[in-house]
PDB file of N, CA, C and O in Angstrom:
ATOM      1  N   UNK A   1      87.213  88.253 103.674  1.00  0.00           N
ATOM      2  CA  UNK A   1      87.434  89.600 103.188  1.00  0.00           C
ATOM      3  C   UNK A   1      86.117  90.312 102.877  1.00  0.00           C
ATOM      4  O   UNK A   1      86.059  91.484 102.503  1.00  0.00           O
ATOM      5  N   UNK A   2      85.053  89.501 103.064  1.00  0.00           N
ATOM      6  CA  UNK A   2      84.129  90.531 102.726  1.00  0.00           C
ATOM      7  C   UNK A   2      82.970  90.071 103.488  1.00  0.00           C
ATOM      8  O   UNK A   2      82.077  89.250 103.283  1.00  0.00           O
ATOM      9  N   UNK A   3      83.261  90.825 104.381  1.00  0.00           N
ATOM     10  CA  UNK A   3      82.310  90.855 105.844  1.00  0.00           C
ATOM     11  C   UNK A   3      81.120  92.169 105.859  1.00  0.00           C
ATOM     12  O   UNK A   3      80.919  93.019 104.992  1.00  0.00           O
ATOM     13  N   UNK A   4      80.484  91.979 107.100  1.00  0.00           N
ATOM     14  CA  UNK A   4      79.492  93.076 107.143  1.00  0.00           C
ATOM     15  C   UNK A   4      79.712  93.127 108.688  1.00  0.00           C
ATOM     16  O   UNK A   4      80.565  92.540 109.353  1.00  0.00           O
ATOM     17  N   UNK A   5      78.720  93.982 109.088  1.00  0.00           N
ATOM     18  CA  UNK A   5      78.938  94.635 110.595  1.00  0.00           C
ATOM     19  C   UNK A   5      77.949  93.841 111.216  1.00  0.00           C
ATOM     20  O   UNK A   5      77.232  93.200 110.448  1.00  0.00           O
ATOM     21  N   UNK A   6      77.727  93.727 112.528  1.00  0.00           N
ATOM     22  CA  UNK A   6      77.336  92.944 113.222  1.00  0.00           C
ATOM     23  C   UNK A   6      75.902  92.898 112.754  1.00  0.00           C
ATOM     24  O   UNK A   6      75.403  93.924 112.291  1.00  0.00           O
ATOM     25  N   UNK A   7      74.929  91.346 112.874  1.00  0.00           N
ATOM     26  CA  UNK A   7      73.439  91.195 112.514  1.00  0.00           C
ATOM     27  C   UNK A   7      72.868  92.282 113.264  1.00  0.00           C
ATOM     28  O   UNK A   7      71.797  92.825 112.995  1.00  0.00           O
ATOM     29  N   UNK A   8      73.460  92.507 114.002  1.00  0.00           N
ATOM     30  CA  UNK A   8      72.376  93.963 114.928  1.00  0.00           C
ATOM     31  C   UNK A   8      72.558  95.493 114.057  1.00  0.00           C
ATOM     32  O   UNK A   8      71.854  96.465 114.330  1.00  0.00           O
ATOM     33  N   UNK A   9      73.173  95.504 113.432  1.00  0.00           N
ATOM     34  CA  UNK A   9      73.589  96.675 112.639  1.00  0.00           C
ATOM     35  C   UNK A   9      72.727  96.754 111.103  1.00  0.00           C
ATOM     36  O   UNK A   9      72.147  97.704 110.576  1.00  0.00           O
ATOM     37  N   UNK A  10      72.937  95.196 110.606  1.00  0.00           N
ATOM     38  CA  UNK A  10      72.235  95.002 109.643  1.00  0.00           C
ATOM     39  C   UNK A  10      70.535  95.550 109.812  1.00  0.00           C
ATOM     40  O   UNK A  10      69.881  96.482 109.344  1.00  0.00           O
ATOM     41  N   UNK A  11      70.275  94.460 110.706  1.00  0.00           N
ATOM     42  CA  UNK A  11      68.702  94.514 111.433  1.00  0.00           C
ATOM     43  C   UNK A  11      67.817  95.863 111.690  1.00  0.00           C
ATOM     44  O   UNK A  11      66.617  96.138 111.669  1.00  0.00           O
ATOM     45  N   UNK A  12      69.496  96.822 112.038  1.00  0.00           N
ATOM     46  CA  UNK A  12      68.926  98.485 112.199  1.00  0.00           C
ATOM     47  C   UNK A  12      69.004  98.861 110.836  1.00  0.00           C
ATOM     48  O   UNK A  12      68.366  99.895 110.639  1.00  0.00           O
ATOM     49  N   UNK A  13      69.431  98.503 110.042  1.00  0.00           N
ATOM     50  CA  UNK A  13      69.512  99.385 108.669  1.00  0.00           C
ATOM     51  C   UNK A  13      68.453  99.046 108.063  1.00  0.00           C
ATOM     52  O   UNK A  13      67.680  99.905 107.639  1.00  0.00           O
ATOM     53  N   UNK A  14      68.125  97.145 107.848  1.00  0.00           N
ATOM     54  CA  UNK A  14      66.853  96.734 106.945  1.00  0.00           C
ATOM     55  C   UNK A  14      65.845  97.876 108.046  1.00  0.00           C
ATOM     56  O   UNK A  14      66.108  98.959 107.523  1.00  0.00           O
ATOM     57  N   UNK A  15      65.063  98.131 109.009  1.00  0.00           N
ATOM     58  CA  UNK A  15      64.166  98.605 109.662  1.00  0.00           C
ATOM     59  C   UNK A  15      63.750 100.217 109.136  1.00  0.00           C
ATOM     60  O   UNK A  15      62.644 100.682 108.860  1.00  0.00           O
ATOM     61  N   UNK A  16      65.563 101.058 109.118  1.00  0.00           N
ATOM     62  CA  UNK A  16      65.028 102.293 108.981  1.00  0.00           C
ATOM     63  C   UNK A  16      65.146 102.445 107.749  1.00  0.00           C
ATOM     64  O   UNK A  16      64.754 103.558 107.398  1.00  0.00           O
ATOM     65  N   UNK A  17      65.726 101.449 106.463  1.00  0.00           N
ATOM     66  CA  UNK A  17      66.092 102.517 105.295  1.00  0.00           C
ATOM     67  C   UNK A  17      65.501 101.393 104.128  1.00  0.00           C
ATOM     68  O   UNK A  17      65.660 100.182 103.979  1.00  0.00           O
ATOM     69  N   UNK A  18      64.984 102.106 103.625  1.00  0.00           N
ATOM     70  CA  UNK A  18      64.246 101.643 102.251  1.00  0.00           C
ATOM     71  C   UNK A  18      64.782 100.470 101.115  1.00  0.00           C
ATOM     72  O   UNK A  18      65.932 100.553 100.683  1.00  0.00           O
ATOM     73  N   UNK A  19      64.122  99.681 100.792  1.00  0.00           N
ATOM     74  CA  UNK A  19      64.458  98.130 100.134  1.00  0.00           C
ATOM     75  C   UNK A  19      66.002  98.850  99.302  1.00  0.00           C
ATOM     76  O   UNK A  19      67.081  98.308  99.540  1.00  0.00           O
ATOM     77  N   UNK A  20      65.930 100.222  98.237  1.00  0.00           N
ATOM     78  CA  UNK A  20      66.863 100.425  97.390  1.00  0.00           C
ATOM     79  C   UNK A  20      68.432 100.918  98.121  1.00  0.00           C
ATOM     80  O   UNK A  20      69.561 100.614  97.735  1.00  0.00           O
ATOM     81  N   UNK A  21      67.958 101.917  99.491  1.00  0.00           N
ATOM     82  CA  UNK A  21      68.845 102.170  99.938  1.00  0.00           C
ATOM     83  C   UNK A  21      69.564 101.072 100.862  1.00  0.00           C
ATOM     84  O   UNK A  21      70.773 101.082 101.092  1.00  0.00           O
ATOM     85  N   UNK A  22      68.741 100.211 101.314  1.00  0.00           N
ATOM     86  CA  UNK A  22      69.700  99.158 102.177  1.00  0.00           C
ATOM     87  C   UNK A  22      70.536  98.504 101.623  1.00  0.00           C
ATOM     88  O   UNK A  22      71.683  98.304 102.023  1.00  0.00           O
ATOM     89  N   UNK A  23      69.874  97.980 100.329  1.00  0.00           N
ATOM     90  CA  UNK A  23      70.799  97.061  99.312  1.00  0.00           C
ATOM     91  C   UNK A  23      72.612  98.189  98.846  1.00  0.00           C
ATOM     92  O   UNK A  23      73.800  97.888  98.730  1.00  0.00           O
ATOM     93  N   UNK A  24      72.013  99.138  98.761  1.00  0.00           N
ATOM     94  CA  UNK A  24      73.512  99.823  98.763  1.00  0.00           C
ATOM     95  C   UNK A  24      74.157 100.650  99.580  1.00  0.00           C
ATOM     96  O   UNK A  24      75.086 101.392  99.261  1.00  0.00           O
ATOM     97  N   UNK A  25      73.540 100.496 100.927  1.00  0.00           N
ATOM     98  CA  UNK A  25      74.560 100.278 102.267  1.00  0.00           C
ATOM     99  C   UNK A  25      75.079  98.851 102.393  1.00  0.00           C
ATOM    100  O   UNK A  25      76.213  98.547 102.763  1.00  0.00           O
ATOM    101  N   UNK A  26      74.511  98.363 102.186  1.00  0.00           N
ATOM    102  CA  UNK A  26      74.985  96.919 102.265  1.00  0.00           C
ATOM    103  C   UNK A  26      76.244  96.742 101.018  1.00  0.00           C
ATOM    104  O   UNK A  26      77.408  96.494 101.335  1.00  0.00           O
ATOM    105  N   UNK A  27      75.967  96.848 100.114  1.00  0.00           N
ATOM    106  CA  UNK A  27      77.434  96.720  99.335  1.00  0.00           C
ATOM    107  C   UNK A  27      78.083  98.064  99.489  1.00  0.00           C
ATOM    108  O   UNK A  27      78.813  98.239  98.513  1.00  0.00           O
ATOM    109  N   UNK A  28      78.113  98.891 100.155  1.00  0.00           N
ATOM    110  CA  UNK A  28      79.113  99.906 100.308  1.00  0.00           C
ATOM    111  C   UNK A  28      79.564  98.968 101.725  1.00  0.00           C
ATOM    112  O   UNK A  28      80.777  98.774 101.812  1.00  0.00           O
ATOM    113  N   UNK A  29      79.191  98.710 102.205  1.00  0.00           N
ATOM    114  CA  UNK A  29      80.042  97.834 103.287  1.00  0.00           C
ATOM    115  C   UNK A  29      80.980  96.882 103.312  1.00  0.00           C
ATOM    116  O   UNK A  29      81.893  96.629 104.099  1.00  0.00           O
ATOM    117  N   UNK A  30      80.507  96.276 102.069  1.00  0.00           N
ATOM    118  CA  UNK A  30      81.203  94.669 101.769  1.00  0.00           C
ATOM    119  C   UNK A  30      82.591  95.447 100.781  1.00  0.00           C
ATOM    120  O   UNK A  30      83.722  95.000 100.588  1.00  0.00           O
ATOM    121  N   UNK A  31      82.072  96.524 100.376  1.00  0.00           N
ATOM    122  CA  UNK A  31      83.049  96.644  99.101  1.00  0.00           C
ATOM    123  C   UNK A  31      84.007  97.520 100.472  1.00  0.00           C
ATOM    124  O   UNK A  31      85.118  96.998 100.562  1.00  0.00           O
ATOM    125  N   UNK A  32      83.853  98.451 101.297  1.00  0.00           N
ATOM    126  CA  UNK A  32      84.906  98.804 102.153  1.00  0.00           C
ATOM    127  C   UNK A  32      85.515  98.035 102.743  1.00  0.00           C
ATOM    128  O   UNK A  32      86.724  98.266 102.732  1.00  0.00           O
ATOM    129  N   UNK A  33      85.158  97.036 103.371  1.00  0.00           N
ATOM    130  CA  UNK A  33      85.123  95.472 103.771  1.00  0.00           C
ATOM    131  C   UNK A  33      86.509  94.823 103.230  1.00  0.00           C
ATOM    132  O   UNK A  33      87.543  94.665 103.877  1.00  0.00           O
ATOM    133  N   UNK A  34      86.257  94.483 101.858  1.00  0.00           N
ATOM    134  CA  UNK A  34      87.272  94.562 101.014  1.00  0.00           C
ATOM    135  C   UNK A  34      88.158  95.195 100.676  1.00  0.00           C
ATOM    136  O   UNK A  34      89.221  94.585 100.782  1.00  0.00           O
ATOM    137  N   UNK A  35      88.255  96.342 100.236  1.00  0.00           N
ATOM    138  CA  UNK A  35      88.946  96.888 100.148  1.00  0.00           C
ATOM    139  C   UNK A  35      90.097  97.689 101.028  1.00  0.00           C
ATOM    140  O   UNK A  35      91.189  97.965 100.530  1.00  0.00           O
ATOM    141  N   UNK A  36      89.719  98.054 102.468  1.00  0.00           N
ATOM    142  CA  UNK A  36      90.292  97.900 103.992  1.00  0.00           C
ATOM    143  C   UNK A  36      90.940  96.551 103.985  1.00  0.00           C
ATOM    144  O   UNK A  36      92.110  96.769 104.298  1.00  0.00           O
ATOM    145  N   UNK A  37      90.765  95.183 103.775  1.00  0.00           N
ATOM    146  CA  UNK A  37      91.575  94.150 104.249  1.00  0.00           C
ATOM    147  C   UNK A  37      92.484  94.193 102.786  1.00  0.00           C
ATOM    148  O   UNK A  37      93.689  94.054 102.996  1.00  0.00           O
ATOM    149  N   UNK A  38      92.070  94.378 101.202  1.00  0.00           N
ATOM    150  CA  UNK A  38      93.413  94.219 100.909  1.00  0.00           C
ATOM    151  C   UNK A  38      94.641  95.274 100.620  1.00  0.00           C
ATOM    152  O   UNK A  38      95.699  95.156 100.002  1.00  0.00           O
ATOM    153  N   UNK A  39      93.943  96.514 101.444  1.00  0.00           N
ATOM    154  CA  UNK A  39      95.227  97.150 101.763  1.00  0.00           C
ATOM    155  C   UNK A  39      95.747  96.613 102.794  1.00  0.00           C
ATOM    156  O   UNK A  39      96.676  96.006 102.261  1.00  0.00           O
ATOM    157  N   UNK A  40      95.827  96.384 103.934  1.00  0.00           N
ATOM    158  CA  UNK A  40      95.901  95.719 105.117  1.00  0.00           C
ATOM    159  C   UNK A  40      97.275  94.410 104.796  1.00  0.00           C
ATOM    160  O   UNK A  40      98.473  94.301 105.058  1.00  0.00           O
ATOM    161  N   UNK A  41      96.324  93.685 104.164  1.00  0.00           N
ATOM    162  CA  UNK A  41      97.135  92.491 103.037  1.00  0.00           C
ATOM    163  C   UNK A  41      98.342  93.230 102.491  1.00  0.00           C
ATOM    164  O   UNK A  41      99.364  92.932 103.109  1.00  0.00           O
ATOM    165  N   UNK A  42      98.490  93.949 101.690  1.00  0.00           N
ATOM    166  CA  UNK A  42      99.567  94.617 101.114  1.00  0.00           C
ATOM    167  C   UNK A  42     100.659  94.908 101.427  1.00  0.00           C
ATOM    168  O   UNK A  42     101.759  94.505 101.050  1.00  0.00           O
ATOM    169  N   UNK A  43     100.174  96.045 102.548  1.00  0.00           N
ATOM    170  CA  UNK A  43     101.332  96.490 103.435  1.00  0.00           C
ATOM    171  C   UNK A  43     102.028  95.878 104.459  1.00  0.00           C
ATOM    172  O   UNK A  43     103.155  96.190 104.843  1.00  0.00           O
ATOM    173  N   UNK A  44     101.245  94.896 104.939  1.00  0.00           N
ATOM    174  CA  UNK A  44     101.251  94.027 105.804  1.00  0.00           C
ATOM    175  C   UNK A  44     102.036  93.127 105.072  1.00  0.00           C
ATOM    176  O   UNK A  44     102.773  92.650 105.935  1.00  0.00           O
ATOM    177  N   UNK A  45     102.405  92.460 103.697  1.00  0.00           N
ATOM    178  CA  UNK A  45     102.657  90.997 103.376  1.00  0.00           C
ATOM    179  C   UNK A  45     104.167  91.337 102.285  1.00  0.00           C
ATOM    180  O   UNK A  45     104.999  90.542 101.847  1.00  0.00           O
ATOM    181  N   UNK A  46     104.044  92.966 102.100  1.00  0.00           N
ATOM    182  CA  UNK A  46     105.551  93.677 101.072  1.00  0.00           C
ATOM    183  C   UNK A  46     106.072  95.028 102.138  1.00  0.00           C
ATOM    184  O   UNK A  46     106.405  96.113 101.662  1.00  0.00           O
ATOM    185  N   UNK A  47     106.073  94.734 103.664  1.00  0.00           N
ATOM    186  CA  UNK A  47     106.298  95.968 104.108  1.00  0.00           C
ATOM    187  C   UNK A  47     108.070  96.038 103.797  1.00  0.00           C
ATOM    188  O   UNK A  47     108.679  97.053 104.135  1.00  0.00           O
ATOM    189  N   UNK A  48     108.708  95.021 103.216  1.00  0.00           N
ATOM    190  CA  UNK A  48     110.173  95.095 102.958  1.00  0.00           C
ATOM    191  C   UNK A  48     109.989  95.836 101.964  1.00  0.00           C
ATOM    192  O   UNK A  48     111.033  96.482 101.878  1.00  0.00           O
ATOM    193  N   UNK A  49     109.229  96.185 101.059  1.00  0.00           N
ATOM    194  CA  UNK A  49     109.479  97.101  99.815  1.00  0.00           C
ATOM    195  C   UNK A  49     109.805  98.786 100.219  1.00  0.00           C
ATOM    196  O   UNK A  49     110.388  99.734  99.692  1.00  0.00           O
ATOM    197  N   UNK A  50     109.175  98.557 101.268  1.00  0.00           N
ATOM    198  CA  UNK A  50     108.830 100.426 101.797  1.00  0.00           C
ATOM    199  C   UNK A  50     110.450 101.060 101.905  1.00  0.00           C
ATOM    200  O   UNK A  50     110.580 102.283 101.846  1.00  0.00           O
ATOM    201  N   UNK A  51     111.259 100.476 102.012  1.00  0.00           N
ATOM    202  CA  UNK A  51     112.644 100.805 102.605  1.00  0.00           C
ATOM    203  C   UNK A  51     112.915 101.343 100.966  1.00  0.00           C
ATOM    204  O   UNK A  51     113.014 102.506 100.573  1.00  0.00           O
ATOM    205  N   UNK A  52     113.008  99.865 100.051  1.00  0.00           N
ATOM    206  CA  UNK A  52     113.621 100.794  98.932  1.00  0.00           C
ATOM    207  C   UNK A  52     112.767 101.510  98.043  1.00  0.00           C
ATOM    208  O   UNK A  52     113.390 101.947  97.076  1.00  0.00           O
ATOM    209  N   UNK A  53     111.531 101.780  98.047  1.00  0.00           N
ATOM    210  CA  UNK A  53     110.805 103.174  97.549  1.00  0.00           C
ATOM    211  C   UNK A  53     111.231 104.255  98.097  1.00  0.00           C
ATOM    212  O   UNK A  53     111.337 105.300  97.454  1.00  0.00           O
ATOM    213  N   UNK A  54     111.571 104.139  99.512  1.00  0.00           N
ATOM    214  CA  UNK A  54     112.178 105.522 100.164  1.00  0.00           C
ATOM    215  C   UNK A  54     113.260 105.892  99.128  1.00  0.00           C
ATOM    216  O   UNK A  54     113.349 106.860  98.372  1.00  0.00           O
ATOM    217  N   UNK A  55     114.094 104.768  99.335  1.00  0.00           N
ATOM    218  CA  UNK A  55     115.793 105.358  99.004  1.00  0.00           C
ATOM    219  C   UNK A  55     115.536 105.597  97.122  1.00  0.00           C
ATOM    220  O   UNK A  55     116.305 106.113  96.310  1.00  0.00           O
ATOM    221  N   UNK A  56     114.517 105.149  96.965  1.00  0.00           N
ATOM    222  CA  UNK A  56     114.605 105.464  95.206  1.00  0.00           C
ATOM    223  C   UNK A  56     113.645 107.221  95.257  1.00  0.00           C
ATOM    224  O   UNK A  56     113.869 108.131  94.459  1.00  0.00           O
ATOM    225  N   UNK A  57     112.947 107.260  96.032  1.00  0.00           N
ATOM    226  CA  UNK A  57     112.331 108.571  96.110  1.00  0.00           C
ATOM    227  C   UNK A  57     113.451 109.408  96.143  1.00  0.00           C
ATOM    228  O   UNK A  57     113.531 110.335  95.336  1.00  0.00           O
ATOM    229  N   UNK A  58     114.502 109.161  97.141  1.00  0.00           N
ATOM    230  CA  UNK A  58     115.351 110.322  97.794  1.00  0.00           C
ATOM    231  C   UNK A  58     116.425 110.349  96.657  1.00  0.00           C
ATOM    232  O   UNK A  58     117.170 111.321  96.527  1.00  0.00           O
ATOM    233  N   UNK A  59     116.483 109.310  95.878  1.00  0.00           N
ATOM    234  CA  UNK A  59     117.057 109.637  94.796  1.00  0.00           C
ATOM    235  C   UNK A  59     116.639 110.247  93.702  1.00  0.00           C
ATOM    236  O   UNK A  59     117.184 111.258  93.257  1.00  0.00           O
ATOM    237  N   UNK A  60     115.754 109.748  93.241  1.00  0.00           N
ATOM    238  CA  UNK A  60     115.135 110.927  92.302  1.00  0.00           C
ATOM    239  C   UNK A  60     114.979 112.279  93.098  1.00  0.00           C
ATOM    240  O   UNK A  60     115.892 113.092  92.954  1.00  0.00           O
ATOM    241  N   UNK A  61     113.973 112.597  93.886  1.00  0.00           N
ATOM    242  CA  UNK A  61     114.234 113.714  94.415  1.00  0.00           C
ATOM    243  C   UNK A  61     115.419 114.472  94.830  1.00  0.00           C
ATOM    244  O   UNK A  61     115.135 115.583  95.277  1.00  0.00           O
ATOM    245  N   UNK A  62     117.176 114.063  94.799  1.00  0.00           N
ATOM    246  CA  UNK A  62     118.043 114.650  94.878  1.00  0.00           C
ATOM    247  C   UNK A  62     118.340 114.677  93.082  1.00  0.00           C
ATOM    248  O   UNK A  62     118.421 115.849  92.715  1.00  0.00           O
ATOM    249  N   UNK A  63     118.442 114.101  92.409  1.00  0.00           N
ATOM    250  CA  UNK A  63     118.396 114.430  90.992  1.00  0.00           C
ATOM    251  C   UNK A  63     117.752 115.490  90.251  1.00  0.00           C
ATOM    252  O   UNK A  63     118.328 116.169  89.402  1.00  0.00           O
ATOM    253  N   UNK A  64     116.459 115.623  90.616  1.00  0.00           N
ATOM    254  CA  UNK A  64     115.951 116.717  89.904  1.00  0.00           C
ATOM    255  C   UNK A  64     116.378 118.171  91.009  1.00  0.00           C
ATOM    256  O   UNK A  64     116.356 119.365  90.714  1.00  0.00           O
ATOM    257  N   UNK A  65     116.697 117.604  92.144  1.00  0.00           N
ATOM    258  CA  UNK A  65     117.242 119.035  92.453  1.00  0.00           C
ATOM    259  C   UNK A  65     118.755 119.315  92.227  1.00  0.00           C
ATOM    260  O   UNK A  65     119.126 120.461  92.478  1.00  0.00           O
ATOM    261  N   UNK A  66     119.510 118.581  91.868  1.00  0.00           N
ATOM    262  CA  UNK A  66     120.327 118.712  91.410  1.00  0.00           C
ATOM    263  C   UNK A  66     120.754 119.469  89.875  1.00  0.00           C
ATOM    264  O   UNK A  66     121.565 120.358  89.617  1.00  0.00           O
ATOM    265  N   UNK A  67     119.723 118.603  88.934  1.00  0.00           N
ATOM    266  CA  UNK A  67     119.324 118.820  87.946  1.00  0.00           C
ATOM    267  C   UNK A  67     118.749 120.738  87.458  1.00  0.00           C
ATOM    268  O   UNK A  67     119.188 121.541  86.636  1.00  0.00           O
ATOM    269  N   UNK A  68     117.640 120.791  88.437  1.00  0.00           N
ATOM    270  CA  UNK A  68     117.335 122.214  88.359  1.00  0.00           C
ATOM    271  C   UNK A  68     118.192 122.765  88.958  1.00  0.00           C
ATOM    272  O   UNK A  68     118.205 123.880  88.436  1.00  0.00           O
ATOM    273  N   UNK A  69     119.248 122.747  90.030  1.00  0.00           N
ATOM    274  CA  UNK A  69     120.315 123.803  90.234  1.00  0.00           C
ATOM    275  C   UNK A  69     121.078 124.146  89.270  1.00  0.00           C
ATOM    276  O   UNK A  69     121.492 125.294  89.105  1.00  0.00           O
ATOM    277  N   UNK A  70     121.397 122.929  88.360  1.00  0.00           N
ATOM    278  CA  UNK A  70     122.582 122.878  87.472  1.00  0.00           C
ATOM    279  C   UNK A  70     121.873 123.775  85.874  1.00  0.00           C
ATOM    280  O   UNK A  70     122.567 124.412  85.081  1.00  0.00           O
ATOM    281  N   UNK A  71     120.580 123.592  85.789  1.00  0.00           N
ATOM    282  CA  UNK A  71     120.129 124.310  85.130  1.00  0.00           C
ATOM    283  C   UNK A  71     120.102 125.687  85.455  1.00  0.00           C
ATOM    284  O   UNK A  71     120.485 126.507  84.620  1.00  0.00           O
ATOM    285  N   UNK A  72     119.552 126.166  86.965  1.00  0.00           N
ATOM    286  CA  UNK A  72     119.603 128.059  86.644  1.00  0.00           C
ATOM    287  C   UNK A  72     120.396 128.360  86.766  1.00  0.00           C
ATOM    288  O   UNK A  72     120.447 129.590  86.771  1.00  0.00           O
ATOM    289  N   UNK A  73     121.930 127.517  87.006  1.00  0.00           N
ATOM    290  CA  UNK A  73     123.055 128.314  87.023  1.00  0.00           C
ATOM    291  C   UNK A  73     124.118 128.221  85.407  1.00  0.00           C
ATOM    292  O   UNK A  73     125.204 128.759  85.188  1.00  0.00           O
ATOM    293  N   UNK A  74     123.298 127.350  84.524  1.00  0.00           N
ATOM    294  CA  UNK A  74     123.675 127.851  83.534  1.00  0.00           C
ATOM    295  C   UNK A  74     122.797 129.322  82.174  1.00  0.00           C
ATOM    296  O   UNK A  74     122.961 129.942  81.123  1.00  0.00           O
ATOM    297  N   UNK A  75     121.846 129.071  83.393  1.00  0.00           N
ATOM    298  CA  UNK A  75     120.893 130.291  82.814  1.00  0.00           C
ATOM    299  C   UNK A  75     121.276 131.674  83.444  1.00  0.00           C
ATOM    300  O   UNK A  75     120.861 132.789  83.127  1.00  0.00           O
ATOM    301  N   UNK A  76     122.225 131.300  84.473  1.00  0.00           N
ATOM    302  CA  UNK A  76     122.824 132.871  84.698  1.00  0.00           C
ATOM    303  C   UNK A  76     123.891 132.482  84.250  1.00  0.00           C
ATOM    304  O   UNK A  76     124.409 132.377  85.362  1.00  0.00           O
ATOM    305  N   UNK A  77     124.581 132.211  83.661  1.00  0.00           N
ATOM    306  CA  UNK A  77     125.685 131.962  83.125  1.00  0.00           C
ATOM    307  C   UNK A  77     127.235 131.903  84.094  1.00  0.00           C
ATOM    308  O   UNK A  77     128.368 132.284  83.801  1.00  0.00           O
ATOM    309  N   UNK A  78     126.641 131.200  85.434  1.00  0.00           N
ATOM    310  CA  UNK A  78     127.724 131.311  86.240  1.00  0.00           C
ATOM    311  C   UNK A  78     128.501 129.617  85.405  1.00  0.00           C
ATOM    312  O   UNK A  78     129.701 129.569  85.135  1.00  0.00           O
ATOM    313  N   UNK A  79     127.869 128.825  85.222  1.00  0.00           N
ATOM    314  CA  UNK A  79     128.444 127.345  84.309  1.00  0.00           C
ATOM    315  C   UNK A  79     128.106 127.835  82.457  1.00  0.00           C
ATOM    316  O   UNK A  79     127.146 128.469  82.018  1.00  0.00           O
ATOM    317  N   UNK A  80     129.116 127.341  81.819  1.00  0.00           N
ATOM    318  CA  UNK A  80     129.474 126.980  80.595  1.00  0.00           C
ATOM    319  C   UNK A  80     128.785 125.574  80.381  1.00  0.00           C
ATOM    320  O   UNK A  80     128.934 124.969  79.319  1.00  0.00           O
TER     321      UNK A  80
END
């Protein structure tokens, strides 16, 4: 999970960029590195979850629209 880009990539970076800046291209790499594989991991290892976040989204989201209909129509006073 926490790789870098090919020694030829490295080799071009130590050459053109300065002792402070290489050191943090270099961990901006490892840390994208990481962080790219454990999303990857995630979605990849709970993609059964995705089904019922949908159906709980579409539920809440029909609730509050439900909810706010049922509200401006007692603010026009068409419901008691």
């Amino acid at each position: 999970m926490t790789t870098i880009p090919c020694f030829a990539a490295v080799a071009t970076a130590r050459g053109e960029l300065g002792k402070k800046k290489f050191k943090t291209t270099l961990l901006f790499w490892i840390c994208t590195s990481y962080i790219a594989s454990s999303i990857a991991y995630l979605v990849l290892s709970r993609w059964w979850f995705a089904p019922i976040f949908v159906a709980l989204g579409v539920c809440v989201g029909f609730g509050i629209y439900f909810i706010n209909k049922n509200r401006d129509l007692k603010e026009a006073g068409v419901i008691n």
